[in-house]
Rosetta silent file (secondary structure, phi, psi, omega in degrees, C-alpha in Angstrom):
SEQUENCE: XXXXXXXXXXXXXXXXXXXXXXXXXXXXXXXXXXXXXXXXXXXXXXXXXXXXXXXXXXXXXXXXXXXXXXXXXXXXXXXXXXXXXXXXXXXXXXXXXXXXXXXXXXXXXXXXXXXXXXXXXXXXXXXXXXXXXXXXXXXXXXXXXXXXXXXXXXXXXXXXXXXXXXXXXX
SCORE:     score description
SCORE:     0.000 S_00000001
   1 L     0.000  126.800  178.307   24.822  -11.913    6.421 S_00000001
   2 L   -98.902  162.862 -161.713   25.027  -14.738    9.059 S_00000001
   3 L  -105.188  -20.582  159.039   22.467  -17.590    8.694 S_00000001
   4 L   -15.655   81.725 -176.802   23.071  -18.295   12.681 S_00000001
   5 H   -43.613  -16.370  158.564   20.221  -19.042   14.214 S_00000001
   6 H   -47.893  -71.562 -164.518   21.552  -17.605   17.287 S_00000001
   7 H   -67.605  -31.932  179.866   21.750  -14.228   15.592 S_00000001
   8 H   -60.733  -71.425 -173.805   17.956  -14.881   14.333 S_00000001
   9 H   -36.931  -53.934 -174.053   16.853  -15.943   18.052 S_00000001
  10 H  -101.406   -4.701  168.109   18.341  -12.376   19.301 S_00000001
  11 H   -70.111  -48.978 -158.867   17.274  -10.057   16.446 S_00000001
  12 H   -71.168  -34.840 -159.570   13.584  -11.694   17.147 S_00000001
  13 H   -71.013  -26.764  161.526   14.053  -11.374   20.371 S_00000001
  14 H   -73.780  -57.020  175.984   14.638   -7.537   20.448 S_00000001
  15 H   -31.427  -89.513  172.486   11.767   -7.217   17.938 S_00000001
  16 H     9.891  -77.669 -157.330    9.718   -8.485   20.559 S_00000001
  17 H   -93.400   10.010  172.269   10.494   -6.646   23.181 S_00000001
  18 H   -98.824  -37.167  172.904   10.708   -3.287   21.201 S_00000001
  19 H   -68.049  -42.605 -178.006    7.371   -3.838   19.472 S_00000001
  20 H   -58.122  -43.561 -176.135    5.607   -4.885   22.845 S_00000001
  21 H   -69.136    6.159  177.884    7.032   -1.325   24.685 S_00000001
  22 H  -126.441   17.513 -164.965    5.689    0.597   22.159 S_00000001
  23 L    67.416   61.402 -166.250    2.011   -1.588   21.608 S_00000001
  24 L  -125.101 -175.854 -174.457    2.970   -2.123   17.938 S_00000001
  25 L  -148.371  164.217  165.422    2.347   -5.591   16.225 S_00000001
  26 E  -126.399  162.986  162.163    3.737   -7.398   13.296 S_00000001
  27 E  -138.014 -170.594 -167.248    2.628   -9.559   10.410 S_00000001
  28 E  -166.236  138.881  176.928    4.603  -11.287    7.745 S_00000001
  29 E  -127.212  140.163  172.642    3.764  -12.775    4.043 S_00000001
  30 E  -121.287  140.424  173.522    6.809  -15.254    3.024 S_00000001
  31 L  -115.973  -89.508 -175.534    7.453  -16.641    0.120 S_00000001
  32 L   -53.268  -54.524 -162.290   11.580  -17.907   -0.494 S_00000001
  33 L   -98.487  105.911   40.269   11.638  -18.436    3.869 S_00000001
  34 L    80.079   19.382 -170.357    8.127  -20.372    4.218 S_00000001
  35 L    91.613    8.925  159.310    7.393  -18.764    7.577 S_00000001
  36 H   -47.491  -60.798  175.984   10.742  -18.875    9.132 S_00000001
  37 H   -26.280  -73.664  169.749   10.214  -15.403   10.002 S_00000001
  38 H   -53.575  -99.552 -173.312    7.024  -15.815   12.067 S_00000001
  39 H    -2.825  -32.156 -155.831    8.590  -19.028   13.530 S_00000001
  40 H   -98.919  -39.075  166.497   11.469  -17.578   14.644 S_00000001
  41 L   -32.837  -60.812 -146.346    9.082  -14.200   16.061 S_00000001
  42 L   -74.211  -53.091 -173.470    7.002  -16.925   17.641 S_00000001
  43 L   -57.129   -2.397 -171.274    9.864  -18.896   19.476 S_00000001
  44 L  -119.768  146.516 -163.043   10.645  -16.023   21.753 S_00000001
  45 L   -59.230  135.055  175.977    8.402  -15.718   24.813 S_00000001
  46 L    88.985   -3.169 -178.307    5.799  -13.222   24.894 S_00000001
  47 H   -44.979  -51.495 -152.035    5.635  -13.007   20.778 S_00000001
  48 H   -45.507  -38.627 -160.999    1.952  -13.552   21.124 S_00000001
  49 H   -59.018   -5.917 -159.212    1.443   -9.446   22.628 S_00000001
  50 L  -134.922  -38.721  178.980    3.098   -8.746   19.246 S_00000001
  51 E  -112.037  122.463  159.520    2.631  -11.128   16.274 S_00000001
  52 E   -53.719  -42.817 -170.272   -0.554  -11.057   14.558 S_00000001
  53 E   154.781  165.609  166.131   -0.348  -13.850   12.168 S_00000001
  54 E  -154.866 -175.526  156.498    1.338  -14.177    8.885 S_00000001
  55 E  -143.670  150.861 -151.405    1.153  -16.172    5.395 S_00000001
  56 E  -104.401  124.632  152.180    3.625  -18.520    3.131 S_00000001
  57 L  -118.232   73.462 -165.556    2.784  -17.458    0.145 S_00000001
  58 L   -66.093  -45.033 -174.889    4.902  -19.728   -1.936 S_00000001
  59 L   -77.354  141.787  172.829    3.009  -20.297   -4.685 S_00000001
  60 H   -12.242  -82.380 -149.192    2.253  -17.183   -7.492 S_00000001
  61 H   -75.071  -18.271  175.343   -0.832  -16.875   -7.420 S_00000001
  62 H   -92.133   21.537  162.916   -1.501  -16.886   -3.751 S_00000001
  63 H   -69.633  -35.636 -156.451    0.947  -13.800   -3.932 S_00000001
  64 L  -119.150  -25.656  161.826   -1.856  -12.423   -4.991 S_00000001
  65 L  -105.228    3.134  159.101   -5.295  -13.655   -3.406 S_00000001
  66 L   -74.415  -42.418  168.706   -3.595  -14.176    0.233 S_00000001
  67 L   -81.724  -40.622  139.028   -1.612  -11.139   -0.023 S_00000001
  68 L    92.552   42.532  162.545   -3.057   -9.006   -2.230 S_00000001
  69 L   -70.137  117.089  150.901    0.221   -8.221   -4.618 S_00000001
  70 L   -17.522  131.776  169.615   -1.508   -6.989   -7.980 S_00000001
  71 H   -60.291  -83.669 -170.275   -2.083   -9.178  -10.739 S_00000001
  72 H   -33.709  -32.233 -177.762   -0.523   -6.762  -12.878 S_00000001
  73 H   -84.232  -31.566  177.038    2.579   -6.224  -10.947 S_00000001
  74 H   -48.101  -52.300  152.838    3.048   -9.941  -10.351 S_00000001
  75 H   -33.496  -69.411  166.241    2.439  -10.217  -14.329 S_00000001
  76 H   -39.619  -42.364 -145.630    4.808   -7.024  -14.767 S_00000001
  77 H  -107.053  -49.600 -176.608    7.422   -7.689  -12.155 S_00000001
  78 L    98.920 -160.991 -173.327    7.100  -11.644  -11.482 S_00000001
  79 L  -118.074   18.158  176.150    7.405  -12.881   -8.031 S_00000001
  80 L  -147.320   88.487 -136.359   10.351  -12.248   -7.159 S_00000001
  81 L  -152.412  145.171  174.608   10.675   -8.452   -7.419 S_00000001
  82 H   -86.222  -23.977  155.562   11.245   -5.581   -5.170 S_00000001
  83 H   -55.733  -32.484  174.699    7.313   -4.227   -5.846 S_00000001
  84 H   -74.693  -52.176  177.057    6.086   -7.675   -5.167 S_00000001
  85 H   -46.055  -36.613  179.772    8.194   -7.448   -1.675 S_00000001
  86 H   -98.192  -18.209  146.668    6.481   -4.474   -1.047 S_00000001
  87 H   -76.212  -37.563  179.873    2.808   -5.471   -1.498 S_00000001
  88 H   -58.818  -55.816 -171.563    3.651   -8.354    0.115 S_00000001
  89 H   -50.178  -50.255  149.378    4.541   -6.456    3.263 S_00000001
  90 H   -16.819  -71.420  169.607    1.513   -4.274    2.835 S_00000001
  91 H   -42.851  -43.235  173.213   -0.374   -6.951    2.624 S_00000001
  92 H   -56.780  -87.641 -160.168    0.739   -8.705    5.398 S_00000001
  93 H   -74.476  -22.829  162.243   -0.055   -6.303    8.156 S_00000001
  94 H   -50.912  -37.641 -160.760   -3.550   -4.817    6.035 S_00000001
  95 H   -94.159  -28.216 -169.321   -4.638   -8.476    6.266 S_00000001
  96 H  -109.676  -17.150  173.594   -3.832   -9.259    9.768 S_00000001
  97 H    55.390   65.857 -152.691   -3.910   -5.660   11.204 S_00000001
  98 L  -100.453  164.464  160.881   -0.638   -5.530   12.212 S_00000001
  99 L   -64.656  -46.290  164.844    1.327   -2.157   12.834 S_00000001
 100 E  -135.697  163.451 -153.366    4.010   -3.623   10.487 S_00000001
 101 E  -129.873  140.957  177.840    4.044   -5.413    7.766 S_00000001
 102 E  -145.017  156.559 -179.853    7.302   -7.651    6.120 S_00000001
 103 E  -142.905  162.878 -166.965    7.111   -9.585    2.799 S_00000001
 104 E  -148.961  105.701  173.648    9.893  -11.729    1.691 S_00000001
 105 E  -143.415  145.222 -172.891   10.198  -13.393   -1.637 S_00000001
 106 L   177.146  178.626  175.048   13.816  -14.692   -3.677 S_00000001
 107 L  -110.345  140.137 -133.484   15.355  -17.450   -4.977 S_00000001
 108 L  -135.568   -1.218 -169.654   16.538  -19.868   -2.811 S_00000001
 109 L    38.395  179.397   75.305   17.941  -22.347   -5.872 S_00000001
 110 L  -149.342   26.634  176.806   19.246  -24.174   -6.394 S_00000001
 111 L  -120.610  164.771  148.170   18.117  -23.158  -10.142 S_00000001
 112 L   -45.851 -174.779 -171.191   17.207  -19.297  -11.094 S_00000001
 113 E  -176.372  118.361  167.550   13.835  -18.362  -11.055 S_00000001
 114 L    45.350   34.177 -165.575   12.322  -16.370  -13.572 S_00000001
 115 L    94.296   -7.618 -150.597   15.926  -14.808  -14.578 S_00000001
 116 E   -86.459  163.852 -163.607   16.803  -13.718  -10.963 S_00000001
 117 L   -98.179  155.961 -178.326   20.256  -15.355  -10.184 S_00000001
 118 L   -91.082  147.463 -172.706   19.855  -17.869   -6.938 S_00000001
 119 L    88.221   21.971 -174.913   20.687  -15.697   -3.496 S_00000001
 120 L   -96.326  135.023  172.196   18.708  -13.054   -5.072 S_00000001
 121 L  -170.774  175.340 -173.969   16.214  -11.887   -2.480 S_00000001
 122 E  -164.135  124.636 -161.150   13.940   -8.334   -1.745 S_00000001
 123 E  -129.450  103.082 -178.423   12.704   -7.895    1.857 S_00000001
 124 E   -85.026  158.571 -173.878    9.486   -5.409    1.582 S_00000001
 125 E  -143.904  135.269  170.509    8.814   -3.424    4.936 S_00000001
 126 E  -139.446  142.626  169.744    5.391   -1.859    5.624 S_00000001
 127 E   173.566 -157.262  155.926    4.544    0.197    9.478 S_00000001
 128 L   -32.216   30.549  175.679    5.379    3.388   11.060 S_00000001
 129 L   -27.308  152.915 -162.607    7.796    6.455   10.471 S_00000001
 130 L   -61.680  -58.912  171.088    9.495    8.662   13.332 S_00000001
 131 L   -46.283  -28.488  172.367    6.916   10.873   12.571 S_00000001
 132 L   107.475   53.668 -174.477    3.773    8.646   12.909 S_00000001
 133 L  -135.748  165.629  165.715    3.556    8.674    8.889 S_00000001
 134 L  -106.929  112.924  171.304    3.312    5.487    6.910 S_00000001
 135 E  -110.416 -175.488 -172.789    6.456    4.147    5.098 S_00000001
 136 E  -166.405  147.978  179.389    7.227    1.652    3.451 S_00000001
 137 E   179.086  164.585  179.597   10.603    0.696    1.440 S_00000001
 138 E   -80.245   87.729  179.321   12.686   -2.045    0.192 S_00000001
 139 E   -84.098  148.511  132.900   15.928   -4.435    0.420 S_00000001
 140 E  -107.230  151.876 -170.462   17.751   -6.167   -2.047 S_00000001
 141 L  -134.362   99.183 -167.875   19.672   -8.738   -0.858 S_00000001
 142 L  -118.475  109.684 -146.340   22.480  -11.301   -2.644 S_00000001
 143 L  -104.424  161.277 -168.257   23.247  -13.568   -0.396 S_00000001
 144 L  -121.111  161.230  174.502   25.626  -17.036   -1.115 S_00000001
 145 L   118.349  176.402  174.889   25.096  -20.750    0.157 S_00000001
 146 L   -66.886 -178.184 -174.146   22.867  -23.552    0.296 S_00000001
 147 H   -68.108  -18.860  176.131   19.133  -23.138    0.118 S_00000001
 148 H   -47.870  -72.597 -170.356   19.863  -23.656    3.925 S_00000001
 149 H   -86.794  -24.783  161.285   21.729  -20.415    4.535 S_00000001
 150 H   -68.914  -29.653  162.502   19.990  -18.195    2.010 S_00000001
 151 H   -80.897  -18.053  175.053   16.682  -18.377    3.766 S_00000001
 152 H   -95.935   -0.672  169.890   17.846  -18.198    7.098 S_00000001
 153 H   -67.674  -99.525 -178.327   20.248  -15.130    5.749 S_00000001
 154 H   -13.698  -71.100 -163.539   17.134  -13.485    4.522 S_00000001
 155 H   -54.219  -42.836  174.745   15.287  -13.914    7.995 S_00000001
 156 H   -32.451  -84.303 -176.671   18.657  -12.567    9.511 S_00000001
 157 H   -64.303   26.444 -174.066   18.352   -9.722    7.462 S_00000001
 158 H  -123.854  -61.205 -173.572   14.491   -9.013    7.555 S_00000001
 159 H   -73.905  -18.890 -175.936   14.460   -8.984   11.624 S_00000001
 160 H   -88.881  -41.555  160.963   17.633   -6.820   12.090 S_00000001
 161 H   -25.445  -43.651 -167.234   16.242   -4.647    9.392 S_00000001
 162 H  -108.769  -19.205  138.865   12.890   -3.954   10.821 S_00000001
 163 H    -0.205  -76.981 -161.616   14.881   -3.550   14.351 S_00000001
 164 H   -71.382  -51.516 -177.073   16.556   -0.880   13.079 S_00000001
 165 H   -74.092  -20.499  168.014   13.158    1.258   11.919 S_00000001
 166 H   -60.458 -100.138 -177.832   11.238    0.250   15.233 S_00000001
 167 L    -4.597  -22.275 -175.601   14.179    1.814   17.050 S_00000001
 168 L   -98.664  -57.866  166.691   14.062    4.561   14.810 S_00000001
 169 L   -32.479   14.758  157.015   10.438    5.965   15.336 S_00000001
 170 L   -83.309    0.000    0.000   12.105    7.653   18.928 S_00000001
């Protein structure tokens, strides 16, 4: 996955202008990237028509009252989990009242965390199906490098990802 900020810049940049043509909106709960996501959404002109808002939910527990991951699964899962990705994402656009929803959480090392190997990552997706159904689904992601390149790898992979399913609702 490149960490190119370039490649971030024109993945966002697409979002954008695919979510504005269809009136759709995004939101975003981060964990591992700290609001890179939104940041990078935000840098491209006209983001406002599209992103709602989002929240770094770095710490556990505000996995769970900013975001509104279960106690249990957070307890169950931990926080760095592909069910926790997907409440985050949930969460995300339920809180902010977005059309879609992306959650992000991994390990970003440079130690493990909570067994998961560093480059470890799970990109939750919540919105819109071709039909006009609500889906919702799940990356894993194991990505190499500094703490540098695994979070902007994740963002890489979050915006071409959610790309791909706007584009797909046609």
């Amino acid at each position: 996955m490149s960490a190119d900020p370039l490649v971030a810049g024109t993945c966002a940049a697409e979002l954008v202008a695919e979510l504005a043509a269809r009136g759709q909106s995004l939101a975003t709960a981060e964990s591992l990237t700290g609001g890179l996501v939104a940041a990078t959404v935000a840098g491209v002109p006209g983001a406002s028509a599209v992103l709602r808002g989002g929240v770094i939910v770095y710490a556990t527990e505000l996995k769970h009252t900013l975001a509104g991951v279960p106690a249990d699964v957070l307890a169950a899962d931990g926080p760095v989990a592909a069910t926790t990705a997907q409440f985050l994402a949930a969460g995300a656009a339920e809180r902010c009242g977005a059309t879609w929803g992306v959650g992000l959480t991994g390990v970003a090392g440079p130690d493990r965390q909570d067994g998961k190997a560093v480059g470890t990552v799970f990109v939750g997706f919540a919105g819109i199906g071709p039909t006009g159904d609500r889906v919702a689904w799940t990356t894993e992601l194991r990505l190499d490098g500094s703490r540098w390149e695994i979070r902007s790898g994740a963002v890489v992979a979050a915006l071409r990802d959610l790309l791909e399913a706007v584009r797909r609702q046609c």
